[in-house]
GUTOR-555157 format. One record per residue: residue in three letters; x, y, z of N, C-alpha, C, O in turn. Coordinates in steps of 0.05 Angstrom, whole numbers, padded with zeros to 5 digits, always signed. Atoms other than C-alpha are relative to their C-alpha. Last residue first. Layout:
# GUTOR-555157
AlaXYZXYZXYZXYZ ...
END
This chain:
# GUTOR-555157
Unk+00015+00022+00026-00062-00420-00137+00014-00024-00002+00007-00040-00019 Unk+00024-00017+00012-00051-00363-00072-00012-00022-00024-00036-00024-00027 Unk+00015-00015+00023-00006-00404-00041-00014+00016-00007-00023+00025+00015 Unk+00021+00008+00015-00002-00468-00002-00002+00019-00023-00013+00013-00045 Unk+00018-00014-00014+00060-00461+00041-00022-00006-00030-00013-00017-00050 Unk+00014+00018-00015+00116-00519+00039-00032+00011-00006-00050-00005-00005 Unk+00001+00002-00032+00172-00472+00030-00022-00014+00016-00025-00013+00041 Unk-00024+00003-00008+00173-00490-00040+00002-00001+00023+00008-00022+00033 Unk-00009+00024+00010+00107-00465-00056+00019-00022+00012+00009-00040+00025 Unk+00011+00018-00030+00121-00414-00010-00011-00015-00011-00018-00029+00007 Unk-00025+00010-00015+00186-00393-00072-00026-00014+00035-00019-00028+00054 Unk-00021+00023+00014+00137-00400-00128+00018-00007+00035+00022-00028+00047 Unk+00020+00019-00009+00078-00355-00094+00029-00023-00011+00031-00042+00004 Unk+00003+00002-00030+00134-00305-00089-00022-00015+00003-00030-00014+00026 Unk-00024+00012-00015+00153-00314-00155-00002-00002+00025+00012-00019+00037 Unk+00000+00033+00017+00079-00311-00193+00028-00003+00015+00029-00027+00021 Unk+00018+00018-00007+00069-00245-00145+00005-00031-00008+00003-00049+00008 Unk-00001+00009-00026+00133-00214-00161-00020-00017+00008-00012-00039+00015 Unk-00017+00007+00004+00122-00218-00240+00010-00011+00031+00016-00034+00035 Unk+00004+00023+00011+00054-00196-00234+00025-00017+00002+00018-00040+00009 Unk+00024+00021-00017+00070-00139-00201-00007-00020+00000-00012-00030+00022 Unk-00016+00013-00011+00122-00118-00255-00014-00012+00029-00007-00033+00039 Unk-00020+00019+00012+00081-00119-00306+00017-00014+00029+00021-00037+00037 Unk+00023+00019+00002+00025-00074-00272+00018-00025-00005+00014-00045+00008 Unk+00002-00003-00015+00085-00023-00277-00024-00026+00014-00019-00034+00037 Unk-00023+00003-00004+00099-00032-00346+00001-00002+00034+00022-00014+00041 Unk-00001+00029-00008+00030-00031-00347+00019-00009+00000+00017-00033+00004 Unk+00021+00027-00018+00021+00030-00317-00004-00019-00008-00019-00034+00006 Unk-00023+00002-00029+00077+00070-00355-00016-00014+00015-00004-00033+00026 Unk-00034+00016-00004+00054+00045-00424+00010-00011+00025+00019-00033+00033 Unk+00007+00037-00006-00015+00066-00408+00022-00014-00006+00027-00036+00005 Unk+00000+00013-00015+00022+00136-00403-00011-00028+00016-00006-00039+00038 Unk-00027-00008-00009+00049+00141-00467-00007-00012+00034+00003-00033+00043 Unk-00012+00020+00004-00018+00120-00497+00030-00007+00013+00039-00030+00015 Unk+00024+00024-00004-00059+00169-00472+00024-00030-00002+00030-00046+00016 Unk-00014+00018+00010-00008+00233-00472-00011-00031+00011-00002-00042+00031 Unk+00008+00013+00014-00056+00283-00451+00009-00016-00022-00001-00016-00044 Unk-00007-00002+00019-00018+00333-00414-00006-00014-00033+00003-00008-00055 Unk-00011-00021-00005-00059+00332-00352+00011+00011-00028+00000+00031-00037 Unk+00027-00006-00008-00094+00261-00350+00012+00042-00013-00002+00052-00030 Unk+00040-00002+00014-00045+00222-00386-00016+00013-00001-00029+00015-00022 Unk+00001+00003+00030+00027+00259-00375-00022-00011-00010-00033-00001-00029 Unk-00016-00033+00015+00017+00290-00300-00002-00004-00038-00012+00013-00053 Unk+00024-00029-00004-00030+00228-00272+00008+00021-00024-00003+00026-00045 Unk+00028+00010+00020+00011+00175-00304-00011+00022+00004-00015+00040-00013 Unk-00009-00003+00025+00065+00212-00266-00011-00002-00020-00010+00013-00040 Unk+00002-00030+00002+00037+00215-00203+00001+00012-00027-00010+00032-00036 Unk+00021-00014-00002+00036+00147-00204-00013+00017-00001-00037+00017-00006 Unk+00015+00006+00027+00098+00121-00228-00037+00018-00002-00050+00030-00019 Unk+00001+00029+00005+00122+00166-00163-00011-00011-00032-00019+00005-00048 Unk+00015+00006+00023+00146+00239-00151-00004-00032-00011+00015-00043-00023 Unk+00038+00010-00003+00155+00247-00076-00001-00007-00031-00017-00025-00032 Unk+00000+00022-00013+00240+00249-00072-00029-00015-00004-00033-00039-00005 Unk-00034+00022+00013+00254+00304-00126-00009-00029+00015-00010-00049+00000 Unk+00008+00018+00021+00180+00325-00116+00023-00025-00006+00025-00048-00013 Unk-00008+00025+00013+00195+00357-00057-00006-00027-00018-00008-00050-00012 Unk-00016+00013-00017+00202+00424-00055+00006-00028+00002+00028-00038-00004 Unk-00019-00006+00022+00153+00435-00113+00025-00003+00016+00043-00012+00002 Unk-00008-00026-00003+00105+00401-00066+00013+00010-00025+00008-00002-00046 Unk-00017-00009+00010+00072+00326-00060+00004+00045-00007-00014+00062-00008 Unk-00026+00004-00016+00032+00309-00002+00026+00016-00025+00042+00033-00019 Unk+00002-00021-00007-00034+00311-00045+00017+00007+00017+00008+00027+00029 Unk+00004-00018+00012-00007+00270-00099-00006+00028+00013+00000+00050+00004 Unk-00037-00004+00001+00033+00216-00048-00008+00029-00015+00007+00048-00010 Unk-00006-00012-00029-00041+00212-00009+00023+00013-00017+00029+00036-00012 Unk+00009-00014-00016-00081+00202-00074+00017+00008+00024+00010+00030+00033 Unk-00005-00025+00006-00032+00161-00115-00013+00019+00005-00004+00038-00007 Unk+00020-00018-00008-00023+00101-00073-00003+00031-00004+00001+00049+00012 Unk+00001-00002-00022+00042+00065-00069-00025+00014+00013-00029+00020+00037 Unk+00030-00016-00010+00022+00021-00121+00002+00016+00029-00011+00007+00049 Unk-00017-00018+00002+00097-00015-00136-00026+00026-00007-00024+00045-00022 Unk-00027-00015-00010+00077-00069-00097+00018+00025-00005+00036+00034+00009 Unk-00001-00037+00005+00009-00078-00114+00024+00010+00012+00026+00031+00024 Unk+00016-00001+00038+00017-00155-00139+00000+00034-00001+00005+00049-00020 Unk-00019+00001+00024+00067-00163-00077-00011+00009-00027+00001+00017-00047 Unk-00015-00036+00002+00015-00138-00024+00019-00003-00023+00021+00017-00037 Unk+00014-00014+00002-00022-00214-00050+00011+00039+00000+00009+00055-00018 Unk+00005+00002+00032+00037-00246-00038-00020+00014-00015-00011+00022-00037 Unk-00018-00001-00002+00039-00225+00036+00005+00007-00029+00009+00029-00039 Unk+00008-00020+00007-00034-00235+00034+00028+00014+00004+00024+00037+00012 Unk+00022-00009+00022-00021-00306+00030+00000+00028-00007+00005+00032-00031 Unk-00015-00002+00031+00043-00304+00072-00023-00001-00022-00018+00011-00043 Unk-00018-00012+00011+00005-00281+00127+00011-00001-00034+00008+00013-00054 Unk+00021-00030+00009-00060-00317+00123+00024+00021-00001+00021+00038-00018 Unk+00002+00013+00028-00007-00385+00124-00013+00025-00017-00010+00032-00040 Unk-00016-00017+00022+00021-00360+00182-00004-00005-00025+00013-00002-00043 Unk+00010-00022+00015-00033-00347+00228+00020-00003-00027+00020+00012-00046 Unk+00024+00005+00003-00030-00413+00276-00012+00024-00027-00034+00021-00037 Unk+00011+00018+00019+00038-00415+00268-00020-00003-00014-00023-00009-00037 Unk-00012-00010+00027+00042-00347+00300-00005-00023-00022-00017-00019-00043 Unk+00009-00025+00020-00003-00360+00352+00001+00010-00033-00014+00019-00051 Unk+00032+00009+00004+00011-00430+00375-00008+00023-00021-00015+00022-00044 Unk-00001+00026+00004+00096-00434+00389-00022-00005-00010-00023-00027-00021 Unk-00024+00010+00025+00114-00359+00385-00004-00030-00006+00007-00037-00027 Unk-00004-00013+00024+00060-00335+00422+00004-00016-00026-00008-00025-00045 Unk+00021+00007+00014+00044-00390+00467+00001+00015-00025-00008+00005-00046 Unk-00001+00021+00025+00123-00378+00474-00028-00009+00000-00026-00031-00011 Unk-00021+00005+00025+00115-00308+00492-00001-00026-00009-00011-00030-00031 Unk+00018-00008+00022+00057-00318+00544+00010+00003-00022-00003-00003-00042 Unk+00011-00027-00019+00081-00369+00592-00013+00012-00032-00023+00000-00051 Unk-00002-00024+00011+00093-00443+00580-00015+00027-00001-00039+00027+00003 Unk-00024-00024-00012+00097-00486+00632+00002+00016-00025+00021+00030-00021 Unk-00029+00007+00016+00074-00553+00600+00019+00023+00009+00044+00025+00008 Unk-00008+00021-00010+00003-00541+00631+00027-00009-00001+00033-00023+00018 Unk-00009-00015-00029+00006-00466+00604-00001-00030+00020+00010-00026+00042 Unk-00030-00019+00005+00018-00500+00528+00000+00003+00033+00018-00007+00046 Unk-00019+00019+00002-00038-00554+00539+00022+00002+00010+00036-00012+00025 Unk-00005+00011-00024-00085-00497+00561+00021-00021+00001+00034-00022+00022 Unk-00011-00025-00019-00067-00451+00497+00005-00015+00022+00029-00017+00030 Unk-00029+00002+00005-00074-00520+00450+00017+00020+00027+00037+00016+00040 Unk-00010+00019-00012-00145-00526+00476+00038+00000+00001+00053-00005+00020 Unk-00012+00001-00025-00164-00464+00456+00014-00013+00011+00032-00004+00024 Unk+00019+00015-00024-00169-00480+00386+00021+00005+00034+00044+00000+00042 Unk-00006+00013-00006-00150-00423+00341-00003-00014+00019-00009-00003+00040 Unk-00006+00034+00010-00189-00404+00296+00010-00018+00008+00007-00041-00001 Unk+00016+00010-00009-00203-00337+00326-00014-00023-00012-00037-00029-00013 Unk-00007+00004-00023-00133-00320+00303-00029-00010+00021-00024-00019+00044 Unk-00030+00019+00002-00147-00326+00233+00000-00006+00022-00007-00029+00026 Unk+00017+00026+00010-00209-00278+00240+00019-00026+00003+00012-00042+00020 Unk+00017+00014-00023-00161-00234+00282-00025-00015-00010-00039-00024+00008 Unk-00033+00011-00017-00103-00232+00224-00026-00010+00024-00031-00034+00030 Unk-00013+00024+00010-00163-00208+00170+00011-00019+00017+00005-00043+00013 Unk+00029+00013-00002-00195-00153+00214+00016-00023-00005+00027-00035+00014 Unk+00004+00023-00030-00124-00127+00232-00027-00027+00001-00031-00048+00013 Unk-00010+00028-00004-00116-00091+00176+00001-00022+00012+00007-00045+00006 Unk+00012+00008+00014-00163-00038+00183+00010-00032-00012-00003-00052-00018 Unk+00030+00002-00023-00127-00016+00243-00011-00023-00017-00011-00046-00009 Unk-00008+00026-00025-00062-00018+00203-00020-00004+00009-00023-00028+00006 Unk+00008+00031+00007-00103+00033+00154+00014-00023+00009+00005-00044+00000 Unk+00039-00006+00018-00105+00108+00168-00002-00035-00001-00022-00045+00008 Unk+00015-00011-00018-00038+00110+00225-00034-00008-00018-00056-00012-00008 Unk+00005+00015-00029+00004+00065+00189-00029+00007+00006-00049-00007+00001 Unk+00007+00026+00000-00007+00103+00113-00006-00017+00033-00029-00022+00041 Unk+00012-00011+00006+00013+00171+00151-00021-00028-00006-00038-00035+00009 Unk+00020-00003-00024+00062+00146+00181-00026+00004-00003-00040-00003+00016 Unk-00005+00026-00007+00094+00115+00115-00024+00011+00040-00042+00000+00053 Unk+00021+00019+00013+00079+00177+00082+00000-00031+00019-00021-00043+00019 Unk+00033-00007-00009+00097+00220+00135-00006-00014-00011-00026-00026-00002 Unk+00017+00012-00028+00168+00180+00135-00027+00006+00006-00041-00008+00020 Unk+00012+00031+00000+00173+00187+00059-00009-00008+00027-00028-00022+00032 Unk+00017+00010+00020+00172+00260+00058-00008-00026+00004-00031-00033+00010 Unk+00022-00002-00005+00217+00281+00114-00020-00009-00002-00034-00017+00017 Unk-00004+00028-00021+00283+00274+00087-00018-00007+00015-00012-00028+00027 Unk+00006+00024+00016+00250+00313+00025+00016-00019+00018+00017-00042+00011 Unk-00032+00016-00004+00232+00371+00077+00000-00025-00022-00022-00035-00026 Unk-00030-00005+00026+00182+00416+00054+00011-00009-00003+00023-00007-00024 Unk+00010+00002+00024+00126+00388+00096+00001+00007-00022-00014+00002-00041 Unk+00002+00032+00015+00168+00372+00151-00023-00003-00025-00030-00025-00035 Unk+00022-00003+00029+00190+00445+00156-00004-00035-00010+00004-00048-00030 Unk-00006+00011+00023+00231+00438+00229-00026-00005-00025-00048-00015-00021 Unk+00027+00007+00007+00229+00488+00279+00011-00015-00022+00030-00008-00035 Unk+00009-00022+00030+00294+00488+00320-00023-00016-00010-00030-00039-00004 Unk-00009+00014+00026+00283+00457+00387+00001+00017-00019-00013+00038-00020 Unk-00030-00009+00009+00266+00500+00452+00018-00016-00019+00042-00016-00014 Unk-00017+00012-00019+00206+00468+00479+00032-00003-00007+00049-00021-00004 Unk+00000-00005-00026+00168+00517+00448+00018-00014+00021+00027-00005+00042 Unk-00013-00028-00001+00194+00508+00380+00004+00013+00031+00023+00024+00042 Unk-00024+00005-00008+00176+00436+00393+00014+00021-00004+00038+00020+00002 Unk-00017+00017-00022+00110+00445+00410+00024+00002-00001+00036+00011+00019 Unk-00009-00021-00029+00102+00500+00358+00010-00008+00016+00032+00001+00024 Unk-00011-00012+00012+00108+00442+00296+00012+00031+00029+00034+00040+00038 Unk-00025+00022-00002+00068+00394+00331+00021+00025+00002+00030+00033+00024 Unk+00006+00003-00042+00010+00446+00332+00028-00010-00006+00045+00006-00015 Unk+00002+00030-00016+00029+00474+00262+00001-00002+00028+00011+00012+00045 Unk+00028+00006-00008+00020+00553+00259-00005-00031+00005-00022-00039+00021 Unk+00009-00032-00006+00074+00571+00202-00033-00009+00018-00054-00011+00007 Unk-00020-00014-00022+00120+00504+00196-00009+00033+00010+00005+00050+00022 Unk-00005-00012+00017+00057+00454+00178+00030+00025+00018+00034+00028+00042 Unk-00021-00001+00003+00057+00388+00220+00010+00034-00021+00033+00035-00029 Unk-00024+00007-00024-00005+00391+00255+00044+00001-00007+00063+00005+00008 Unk+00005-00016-00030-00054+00427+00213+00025-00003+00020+00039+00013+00033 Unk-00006-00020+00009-00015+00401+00149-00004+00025+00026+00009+00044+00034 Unk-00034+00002+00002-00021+00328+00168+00014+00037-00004+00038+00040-00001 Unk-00013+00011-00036-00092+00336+00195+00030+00005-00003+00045+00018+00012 Unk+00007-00030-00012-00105+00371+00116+00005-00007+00030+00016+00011+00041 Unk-00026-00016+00004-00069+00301+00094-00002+00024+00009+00018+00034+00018 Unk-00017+00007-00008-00118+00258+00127+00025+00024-00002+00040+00034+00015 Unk-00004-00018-00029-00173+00304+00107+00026-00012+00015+00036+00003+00032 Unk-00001-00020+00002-00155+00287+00031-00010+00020+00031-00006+00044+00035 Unk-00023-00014+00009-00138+00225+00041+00001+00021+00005+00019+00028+00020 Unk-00017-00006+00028-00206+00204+00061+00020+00013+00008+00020+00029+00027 Unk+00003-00021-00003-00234+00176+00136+00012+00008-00030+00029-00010-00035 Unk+00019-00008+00019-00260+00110+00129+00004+00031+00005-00017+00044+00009 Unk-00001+00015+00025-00199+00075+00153-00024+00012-00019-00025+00008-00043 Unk-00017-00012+00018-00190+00125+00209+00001-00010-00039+00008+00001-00060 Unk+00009-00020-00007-00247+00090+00253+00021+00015-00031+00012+00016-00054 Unk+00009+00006+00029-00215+00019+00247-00013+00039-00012-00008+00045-00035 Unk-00023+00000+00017-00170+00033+00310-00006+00002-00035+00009+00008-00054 Unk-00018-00030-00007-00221+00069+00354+00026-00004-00023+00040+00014-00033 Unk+00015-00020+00008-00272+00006+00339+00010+00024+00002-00007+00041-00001 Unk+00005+00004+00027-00220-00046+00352-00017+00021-00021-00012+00025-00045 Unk-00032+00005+00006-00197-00018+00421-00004-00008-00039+00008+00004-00057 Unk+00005-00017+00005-00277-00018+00438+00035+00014-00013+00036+00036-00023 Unk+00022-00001+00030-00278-00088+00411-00001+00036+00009-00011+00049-00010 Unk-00017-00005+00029-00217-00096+00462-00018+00003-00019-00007+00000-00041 Unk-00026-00013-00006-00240-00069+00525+00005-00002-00034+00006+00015-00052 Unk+00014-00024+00009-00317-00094+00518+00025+00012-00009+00022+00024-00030 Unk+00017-00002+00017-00283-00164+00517-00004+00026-00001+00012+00035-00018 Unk+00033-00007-00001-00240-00162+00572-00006+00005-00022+00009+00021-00032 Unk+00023+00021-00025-00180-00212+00564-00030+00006+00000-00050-00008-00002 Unk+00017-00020-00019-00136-00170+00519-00024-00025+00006-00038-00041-00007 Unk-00006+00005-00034-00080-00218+00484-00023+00000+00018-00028-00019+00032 Unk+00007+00036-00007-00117-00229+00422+00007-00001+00018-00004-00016+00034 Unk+00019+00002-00009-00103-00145+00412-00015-00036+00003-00040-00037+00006 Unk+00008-00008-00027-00040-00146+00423-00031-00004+00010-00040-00010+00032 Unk-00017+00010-00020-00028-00202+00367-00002+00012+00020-00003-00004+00040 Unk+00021+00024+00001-00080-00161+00316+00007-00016+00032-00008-00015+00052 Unk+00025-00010-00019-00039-00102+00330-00017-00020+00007-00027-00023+00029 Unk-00009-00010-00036+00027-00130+00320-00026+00007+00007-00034+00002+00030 Unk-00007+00022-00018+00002-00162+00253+00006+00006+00031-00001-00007+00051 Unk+00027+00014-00005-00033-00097+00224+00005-00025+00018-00010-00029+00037 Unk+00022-00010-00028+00038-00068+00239-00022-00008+00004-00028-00012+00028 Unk-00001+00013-00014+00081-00122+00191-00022+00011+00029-00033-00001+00048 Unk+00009+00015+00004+00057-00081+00127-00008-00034+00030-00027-00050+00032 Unk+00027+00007+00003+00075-00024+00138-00015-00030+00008-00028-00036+00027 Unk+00010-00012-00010+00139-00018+00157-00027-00004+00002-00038-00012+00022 Unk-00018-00001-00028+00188-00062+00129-00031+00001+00022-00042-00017+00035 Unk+00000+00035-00015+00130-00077+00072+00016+00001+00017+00009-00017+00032 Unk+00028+00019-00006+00115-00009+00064+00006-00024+00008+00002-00033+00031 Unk+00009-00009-00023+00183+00023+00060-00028-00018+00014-00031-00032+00035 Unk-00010+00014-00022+00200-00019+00013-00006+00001+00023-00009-00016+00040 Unk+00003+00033-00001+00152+00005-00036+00006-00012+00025-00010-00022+00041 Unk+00027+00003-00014+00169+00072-00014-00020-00020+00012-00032-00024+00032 Unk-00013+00006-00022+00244+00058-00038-00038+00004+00012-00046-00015+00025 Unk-00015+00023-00018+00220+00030-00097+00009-00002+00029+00015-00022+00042 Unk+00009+00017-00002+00179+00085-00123+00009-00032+00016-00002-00046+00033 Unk+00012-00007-00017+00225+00136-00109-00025-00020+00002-00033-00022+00025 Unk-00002-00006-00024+00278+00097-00149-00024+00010+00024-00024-00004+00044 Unk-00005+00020-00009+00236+00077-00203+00018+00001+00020+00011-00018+00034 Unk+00033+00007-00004+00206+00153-00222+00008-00030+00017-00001-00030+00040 Unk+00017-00010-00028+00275+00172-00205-00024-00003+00005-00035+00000+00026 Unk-00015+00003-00028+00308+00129-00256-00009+00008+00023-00009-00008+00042 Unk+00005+00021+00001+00253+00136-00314+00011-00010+00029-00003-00020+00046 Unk+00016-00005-00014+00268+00213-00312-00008-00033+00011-00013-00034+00035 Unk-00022-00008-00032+00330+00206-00345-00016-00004+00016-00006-00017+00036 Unk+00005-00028-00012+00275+00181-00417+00025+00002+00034+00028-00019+00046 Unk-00028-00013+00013+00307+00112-00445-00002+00032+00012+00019+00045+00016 Unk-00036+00015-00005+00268+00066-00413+00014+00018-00009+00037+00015-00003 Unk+00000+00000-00032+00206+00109-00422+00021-00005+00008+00036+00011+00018 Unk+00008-00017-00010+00208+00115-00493+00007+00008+00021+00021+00028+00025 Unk-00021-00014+00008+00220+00053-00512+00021+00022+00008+00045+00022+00012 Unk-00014+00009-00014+00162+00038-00478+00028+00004-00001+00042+00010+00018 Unk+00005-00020-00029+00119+00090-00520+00022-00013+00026+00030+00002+00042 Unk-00015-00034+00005+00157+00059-00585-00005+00018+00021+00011+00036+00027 Unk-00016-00006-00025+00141-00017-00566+00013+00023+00002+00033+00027+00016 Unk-00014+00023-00030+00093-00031-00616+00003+00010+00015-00015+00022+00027 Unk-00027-00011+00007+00069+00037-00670+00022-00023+00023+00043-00016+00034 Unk-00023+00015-00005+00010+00014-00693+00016+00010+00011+00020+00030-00003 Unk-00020+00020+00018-00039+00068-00718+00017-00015+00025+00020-00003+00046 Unk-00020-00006-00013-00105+00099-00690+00026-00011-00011+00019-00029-00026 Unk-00020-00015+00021-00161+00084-00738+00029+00011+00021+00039+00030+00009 Unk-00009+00011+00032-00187+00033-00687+00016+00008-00031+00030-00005-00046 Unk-00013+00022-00004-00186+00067-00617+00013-00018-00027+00036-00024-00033 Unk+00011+00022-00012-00212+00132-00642+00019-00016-00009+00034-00016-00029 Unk-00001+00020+00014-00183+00185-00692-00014-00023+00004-00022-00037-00015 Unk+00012-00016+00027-00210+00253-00660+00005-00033-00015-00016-00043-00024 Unk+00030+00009-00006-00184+00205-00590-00010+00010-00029-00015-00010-00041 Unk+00011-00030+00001-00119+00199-00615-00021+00000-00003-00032-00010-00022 Unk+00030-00002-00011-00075+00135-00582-00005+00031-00014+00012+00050-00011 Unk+00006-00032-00005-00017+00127-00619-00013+00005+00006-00024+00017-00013 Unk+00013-00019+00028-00019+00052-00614+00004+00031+00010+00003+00039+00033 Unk-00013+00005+00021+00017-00001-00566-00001+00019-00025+00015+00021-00043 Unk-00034+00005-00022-00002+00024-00492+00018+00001-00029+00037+00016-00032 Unk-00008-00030+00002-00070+00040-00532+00023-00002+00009+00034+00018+00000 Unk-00006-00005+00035-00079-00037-00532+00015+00024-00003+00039+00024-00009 Unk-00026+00004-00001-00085-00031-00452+00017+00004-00023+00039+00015-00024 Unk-00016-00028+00008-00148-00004-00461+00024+00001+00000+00036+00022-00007 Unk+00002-00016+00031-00182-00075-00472+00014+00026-00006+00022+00032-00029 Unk-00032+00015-00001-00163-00087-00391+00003-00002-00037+00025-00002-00047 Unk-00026-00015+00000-00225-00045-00376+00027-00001-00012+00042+00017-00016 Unk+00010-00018+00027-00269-00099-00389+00021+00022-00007+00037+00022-00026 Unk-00008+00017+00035-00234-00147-00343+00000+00017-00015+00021+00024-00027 Unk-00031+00021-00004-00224-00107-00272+00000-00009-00027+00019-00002-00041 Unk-00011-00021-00014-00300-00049-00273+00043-00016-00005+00062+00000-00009 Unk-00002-00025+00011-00340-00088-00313+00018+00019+00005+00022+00036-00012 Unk+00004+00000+00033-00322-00164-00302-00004+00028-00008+00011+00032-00027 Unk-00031+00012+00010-00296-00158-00232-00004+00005-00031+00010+00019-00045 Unk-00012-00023-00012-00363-00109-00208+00026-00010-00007+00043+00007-00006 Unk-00001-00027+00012-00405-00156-00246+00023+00016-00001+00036+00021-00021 Unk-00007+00003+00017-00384-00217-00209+00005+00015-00023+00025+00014-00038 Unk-00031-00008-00007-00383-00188-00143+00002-00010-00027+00022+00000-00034 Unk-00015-00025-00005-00460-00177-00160+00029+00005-00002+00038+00025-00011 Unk+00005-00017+00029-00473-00244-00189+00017+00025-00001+00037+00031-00014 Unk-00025-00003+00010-00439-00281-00126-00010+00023-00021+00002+00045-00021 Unk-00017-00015-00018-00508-00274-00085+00028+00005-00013+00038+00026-00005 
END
């Protein structure tokens, strides 16, 4: 039964991780991997020193952030309403309306985003013309940009989040709940005194865990979202690999920019397992 997941790490996660080399060499395919030459730290070099380096790591960072403000705490609120709900059929059909989106692709996500928000014929977009607002171009706008992404993200995969947080939470022994409402406590501090405790270890685990892809904001939604309007704000490491590996066919240049980027994932993860370490918490290793 492991074999399979074993494969799928070893072919698809290890093997792969040999192409990294090219990060260091002039990658030319006519030459192949081995006659290719040396050249160190000249594609990184490179990067650090290019103008562009700034806004690729700005717009990346603030997105980043965005997510974990934003993102990242909503799977938890849902999970938490949904442990409240009493009737059974209620909330598994509450669970099945929320997960639903998680298997929908990007690419109709964003055509929804275009139906509804576009400024020639958007539903949304009329509503508020109609109700006597100026029309606003939120799919030109670069003050705009990051909030659809961040809504956008919520709306497709919080749901999907939740599985994790209500395994956790159907761990916890009843007994403690009746103790609590014997003692007078109502439904906030079972919360805050049983609930939360009771989850926080699967938090900060996968807390640390979002840290390794922290600066992964996801280059399918940000790629088909992005414009010539707003690139200034949308253009990420991501997009970028795309534009100079795949597009312009700079191989080595841009395995640079993804593991420089890969780099720094690693770097958060091994500190942020350091500091709940420290705070008592177990970890990831």
């Amino acid at each position: 039964m492991v074999m399979p997941g074993l494969l799928y790490f070893a072919l698809f996660k290890y093997l792969p991780m040999w192409g990294i080399l090219i990060a260091f060499k002039d990658y030319l395919p006519f030459r192949g991997f081995w006659n290719s030459p040396w050249v160190g730290f000249k594609h990184f070099d490179r990067f650090f020193h290019d103008p562009v380096f700034w806004t690729l790591f700005e717009n990346t960072l603030i997105l980043a952030i965005y997510n974990i403000i934003f993102f990242f705490p909503f799977p938890i609120l849902i999970a938490l309403m949904l442990n409240e709900l009493r009737r059974e059929w209620f909330k598994r059909s509450i669970q099945t309306f929320i997960y639903i989106p998680h298997f929908v692709s990007w690419v109709v996500v964003v055509g929804m985003a275009y139906t509804f928000f576009s400024s020639e014929g958007g539903i949304f977009t009329d509503m508020l013309v109609d109700a006597g607002m100026n029309k606003v171009n939120f799919l030109m706008s670069n003050s705009w940009f990051r909030p659809m992404i961040i809504l956008e993200s919520i709306w497709k995969e919080s749901g999907w989040g939740t599985i994790i947080f209500l395994a956790a939470l159907s761990g916890v022994d009843p007994t403690l709940y009746e103790a609590a409402k014997m003692d007078g406590a109502g439904r906030i501090r079972q919360l805050w005194h049983i609930t939360l405790p009771a989850i926080r270890s699967t938090i900060i685990i996968l807390f640390i865990l979002r840290l390794g892809t922290f600066l992964d904001t996801g280059f399918e939604q940000i790629f088909l979202m992005l414009n010539s309007t707003n690139r200034e704000v949308g253009e990420v490491f991501d997009t970028y690999v795309y534009a100079t590996g795949v597009q312009q066919g700079q191989f080595s240049f841009s395995t640079a920019v993804g593991l420089f980027k890969s780099l720094v994932g690693l770097m958060l993860v091994l500190a942020a397992n350091k500091l709940a370490k420290k705070a008592g918490e177990q970890g990831v290793y």
